[in-house]
N, C-alpha and C positions, 0 to 999 in steps of 0.2 A: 667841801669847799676847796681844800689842798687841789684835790685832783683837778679841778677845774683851770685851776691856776698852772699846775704842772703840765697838762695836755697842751692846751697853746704853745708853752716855748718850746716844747717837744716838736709838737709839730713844724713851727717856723723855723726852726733847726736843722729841720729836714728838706724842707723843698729849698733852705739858702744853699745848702751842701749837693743837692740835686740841680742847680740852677748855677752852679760854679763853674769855673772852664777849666778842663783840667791841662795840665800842666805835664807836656811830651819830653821825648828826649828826639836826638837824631837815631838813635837807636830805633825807637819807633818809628821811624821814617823807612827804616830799613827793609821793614818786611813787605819785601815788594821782587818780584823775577820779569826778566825784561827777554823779548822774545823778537826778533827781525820779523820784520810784516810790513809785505810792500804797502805801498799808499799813491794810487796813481794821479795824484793831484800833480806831486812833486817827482811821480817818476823813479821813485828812493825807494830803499826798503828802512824803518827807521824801529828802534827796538822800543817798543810797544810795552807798559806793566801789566801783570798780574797782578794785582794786590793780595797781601795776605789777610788771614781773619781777624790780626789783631788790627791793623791799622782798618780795617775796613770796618771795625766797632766802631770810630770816630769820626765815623762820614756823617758830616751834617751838624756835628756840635761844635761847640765853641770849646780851644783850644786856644793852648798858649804853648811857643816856642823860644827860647832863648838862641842868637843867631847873631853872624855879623850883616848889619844893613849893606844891601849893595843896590845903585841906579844905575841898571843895566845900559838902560840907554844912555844916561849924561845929564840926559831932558827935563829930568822928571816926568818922564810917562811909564816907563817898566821898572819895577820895585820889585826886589827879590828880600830873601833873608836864608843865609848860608852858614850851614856848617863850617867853611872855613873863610878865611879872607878874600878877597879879591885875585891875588895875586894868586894862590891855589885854588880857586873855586872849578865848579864843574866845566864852565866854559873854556877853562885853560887847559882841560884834561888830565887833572888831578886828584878828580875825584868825578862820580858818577853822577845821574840824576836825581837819587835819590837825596842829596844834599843839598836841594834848592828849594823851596818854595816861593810859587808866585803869591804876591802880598797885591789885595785890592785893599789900599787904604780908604778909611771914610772920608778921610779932609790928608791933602799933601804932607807931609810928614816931612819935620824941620832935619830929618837928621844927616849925617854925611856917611860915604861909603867906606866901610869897614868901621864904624864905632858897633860897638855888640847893646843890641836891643832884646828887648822881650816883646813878641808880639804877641796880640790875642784876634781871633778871629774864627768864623765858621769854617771848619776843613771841607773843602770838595776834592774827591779824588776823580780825577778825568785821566779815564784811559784811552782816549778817541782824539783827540784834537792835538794833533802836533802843533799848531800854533802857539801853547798854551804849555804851562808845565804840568807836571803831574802832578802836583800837590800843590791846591791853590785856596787861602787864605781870603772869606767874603768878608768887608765888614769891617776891616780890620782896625785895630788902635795900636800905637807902639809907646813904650816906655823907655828910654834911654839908661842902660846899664853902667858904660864909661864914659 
C-alpha cells in the first residue's frame, strides 16, 4: 500500500521538474561565433551566428533570463531584455549581439527601460532573418526584479 502512495508523488515530481523553465545566464547566450555573409536584400554583408551546442540544447524550451528591460522603439512595439543598460547596450556598441534578446511578450508589459526583470519564455534561435535578433523569446511573461 506504501509503495502505491510513494510512486505518485515520485512521479509528479518528475514531470513538475521536467516541465520547469530553466533558468540561463548571459554566459549562455554567449556560445554563439558570428561570421560576415552578404545578404542581398540590403546589399550589406552582416555577421551572421553559429550557434554553439550548448545554447542550441535550449531551442524550443521555455527559459528564463534575468536582464535590463529595454523598448527599443519608445512605442511600445520592440521589447528587448539586455545584458546591460540602455546606455551600454549592443546598439551603442558596447557590447555585442549576443547581449540582446528579442522579447515577444503575451500581453504589453508595464515595465520601463532599464529596471532589471526576469523573463520567461520559449527560446528560438534565428540565424537567417536580420530583421529579427538572434535570440528571440515566444510567449513571453516578465517579472519585475527593481
Amino acid at each position: 500500500m506504501r509503495n502505491f502512495i510513494v510512486l505518485p508523488l515520485i512521479l509528479t515530481f518528475m514531470v513538475q521538474g521536467l516541465s520547469a523553465q530553466i533558468e540561463l545566464t548571459w554566459k549562455d547566450f554567449a556560445d554563439v561565433n558570428f561570421e560576415p555573409k552578404y545578404n542581398a536584400t540590403y546589399d550589406v554583408n552582416f555577421l551572421m551566428p553559429t550557434f554553439g551546442s550548448t545554447i542550441k540544447s535550449f531551442q524550443g524550451k521555455e527559459v528564463q533570463i534575468k536582464g535590463f528591460f529595454l523598448d527599443i522603439a519608445g512605442n511600445g512595439e520592440v521589447f528587448l531584455v539586455s545584458a546591460n543598460p540602455m546606455a551600454s547596450c549592443f546598439f551603442c556598441g558596447a557590447a555585442g549581439p549576443e547581449t540582446i534578446i528579442e522579447v515577444d511578450f503575451k500581453q504589453k508589459p508595464p515595465f520601463r527601460t532599464d529596471q532589471i526583470i526576469m523573463v520567461t519564455g520559449v527560446l528560438e534561435l534565428n540565424a537567417d532573418n536580420v530583421d529579427r535578433c538572434n535570440y528571440i523569446l515566444n510567449g513571453a511573461t516578465g517579472q519585475l526584479i527593481n
